[in-house]
ChimeraX commands (.cxc) that place a marker at each C-alpha (Angstrom):
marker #1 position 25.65,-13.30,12.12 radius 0.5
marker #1 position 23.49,-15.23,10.12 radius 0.5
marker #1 position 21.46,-16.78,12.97 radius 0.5
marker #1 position 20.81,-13.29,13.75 radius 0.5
marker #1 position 19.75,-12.25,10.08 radius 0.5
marker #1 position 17.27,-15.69,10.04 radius 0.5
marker #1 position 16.18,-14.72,13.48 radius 0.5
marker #1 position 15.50,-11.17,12.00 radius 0.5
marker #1 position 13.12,-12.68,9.02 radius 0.5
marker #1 position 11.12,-15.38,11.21 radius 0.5
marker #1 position 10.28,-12.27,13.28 radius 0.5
marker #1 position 9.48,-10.33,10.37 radius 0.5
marker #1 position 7.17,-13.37,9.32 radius 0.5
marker #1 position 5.29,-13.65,12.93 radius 0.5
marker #1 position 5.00,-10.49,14.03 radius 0.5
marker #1 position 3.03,-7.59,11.82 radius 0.5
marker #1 position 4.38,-4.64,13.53 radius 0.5
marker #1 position 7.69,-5.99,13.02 radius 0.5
marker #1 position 7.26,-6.27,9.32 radius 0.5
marker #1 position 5.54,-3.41,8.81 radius 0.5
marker #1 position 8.59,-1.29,10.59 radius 0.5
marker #1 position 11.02,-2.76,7.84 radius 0.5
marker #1 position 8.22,-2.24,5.11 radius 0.5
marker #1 position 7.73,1.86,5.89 radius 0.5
marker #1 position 11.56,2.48,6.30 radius 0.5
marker #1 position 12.90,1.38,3.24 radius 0.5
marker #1 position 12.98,3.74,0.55 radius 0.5
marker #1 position 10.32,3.43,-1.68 radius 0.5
marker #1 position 11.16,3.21,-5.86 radius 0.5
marker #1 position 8.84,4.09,-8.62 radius 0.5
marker #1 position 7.88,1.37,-10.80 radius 0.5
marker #1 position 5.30,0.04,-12.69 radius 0.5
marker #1 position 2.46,0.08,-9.64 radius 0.5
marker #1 position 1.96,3.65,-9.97 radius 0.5
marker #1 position 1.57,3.56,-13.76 radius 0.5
marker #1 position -0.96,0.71,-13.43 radius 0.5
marker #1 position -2.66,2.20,-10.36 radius 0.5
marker #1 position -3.02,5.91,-12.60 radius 0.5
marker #1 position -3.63,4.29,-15.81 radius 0.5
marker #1 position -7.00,2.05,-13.83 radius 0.5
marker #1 position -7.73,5.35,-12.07 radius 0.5
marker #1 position -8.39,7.37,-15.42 radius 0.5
marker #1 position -9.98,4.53,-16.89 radius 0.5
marker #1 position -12.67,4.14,-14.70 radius 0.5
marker #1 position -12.92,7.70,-12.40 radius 0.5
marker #1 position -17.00,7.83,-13.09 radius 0.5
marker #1 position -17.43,3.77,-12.27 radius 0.5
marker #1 position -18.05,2.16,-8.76 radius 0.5
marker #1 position -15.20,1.06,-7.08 radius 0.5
marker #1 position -14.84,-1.45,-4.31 radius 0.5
marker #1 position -11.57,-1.78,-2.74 radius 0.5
marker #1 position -11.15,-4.54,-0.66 radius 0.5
marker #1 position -9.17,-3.70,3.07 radius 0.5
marker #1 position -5.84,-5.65,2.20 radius 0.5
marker #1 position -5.32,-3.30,-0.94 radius 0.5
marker #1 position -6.62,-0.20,1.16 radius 0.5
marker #1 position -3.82,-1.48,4.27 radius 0.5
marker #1 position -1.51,-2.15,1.24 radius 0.5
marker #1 position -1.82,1.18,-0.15 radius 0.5
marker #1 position -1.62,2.83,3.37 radius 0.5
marker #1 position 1.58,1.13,4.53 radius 0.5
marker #1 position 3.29,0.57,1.06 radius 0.5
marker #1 position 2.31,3.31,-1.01 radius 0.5
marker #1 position 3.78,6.21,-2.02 radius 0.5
marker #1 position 1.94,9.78,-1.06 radius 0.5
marker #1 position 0.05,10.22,-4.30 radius 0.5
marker #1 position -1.69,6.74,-3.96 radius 0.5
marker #1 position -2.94,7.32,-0.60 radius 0.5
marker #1 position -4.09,10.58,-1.72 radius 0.5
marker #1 position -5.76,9.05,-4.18 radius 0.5
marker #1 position -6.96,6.54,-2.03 radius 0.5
marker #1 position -8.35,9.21,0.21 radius 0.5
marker #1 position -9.74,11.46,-2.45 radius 0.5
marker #1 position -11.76,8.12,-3.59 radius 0.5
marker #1 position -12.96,7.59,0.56 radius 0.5
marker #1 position -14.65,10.76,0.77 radius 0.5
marker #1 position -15.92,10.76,-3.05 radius 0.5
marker #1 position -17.75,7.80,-2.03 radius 0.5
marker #1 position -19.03,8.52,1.73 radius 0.5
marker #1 position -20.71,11.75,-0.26 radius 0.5
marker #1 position -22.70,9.68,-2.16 radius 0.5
marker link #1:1,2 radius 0.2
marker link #1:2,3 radius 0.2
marker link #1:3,4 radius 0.2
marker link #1:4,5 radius 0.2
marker link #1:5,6 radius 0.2
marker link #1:6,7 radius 0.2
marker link #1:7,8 radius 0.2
marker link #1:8,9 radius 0.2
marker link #1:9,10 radius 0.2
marker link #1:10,11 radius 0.2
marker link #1:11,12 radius 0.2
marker link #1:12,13 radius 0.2
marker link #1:13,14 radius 0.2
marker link #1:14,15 radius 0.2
marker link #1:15,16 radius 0.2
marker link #1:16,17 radius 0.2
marker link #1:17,18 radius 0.2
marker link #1:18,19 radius 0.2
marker link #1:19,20 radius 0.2
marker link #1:20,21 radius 0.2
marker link #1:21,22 radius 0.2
marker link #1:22,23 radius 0.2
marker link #1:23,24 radius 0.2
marker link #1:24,25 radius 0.2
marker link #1:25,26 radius 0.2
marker link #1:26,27 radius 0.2
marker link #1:27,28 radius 0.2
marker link #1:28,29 radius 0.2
marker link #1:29,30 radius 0.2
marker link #1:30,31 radius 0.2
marker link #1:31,32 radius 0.2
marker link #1:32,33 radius 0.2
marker link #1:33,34 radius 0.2
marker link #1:34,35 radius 0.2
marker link #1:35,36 radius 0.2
marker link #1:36,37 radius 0.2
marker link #1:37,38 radius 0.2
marker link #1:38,39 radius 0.2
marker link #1:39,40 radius 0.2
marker link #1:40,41 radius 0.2
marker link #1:41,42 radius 0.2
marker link #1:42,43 radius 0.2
marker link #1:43,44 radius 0.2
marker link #1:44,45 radius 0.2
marker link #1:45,46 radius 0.2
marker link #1:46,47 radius 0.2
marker link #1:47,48 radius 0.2
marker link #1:48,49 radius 0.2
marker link #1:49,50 radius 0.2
marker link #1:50,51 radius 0.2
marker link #1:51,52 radius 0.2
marker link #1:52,53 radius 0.2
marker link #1:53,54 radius 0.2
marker link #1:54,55 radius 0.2
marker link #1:55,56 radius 0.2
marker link #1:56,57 radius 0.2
marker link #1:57,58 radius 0.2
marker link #1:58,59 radius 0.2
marker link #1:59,60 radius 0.2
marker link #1:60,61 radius 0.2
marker link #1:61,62 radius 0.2
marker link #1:62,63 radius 0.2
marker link #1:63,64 radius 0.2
marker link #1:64,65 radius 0.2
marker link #1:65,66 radius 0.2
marker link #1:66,67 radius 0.2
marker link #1:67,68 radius 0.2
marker link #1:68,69 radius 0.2
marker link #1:69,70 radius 0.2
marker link #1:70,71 radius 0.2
marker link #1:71,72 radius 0.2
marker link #1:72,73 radius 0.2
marker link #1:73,74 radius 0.2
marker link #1:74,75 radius 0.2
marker link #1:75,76 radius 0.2
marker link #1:76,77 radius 0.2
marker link #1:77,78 radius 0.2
marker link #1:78,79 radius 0.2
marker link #1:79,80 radius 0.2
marker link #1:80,81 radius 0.2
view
């Protein structure tokens, strides 16, 4: 059983589609992300922002719905420009 659990988290390690399946199914807690990511939002709404693509794949995959939201709302705020 174990071979099969460490078999389970090399493929997790190698293969992205793999990982990401056991990323989006667990359930997803509150914690202190979505304070920081709120409290940096109303900090700096008017400023520039420049997200680099890990954080915007991060917050896609791992985020919970108000951050992509967010995330979107911030997308098209800035393609308006």
């Amino acid at each position: 059983m174990s071979n099969n659990s460490n078999q389970q988290n090399i493929d997790t390690l190698t293969h992205p589609s793999v990982y990401r399946d056991t990323v989006n199914c667990q359930r997803r807690k509150s914690d202190t992300t979505d304070v920081n990511m709120k409290t940096q939002n109303e900090t700096k709404q008017n400023q520039d922002w420049d997200l680099y693509p890990q954080l915007i794949r991060k917050i896609e995959n791992e985020g919970s719905e108000e951050q992509v939201k967010r995330l979107h709302q911030l997308e098209l705020e800035k393609s308006n420009q």
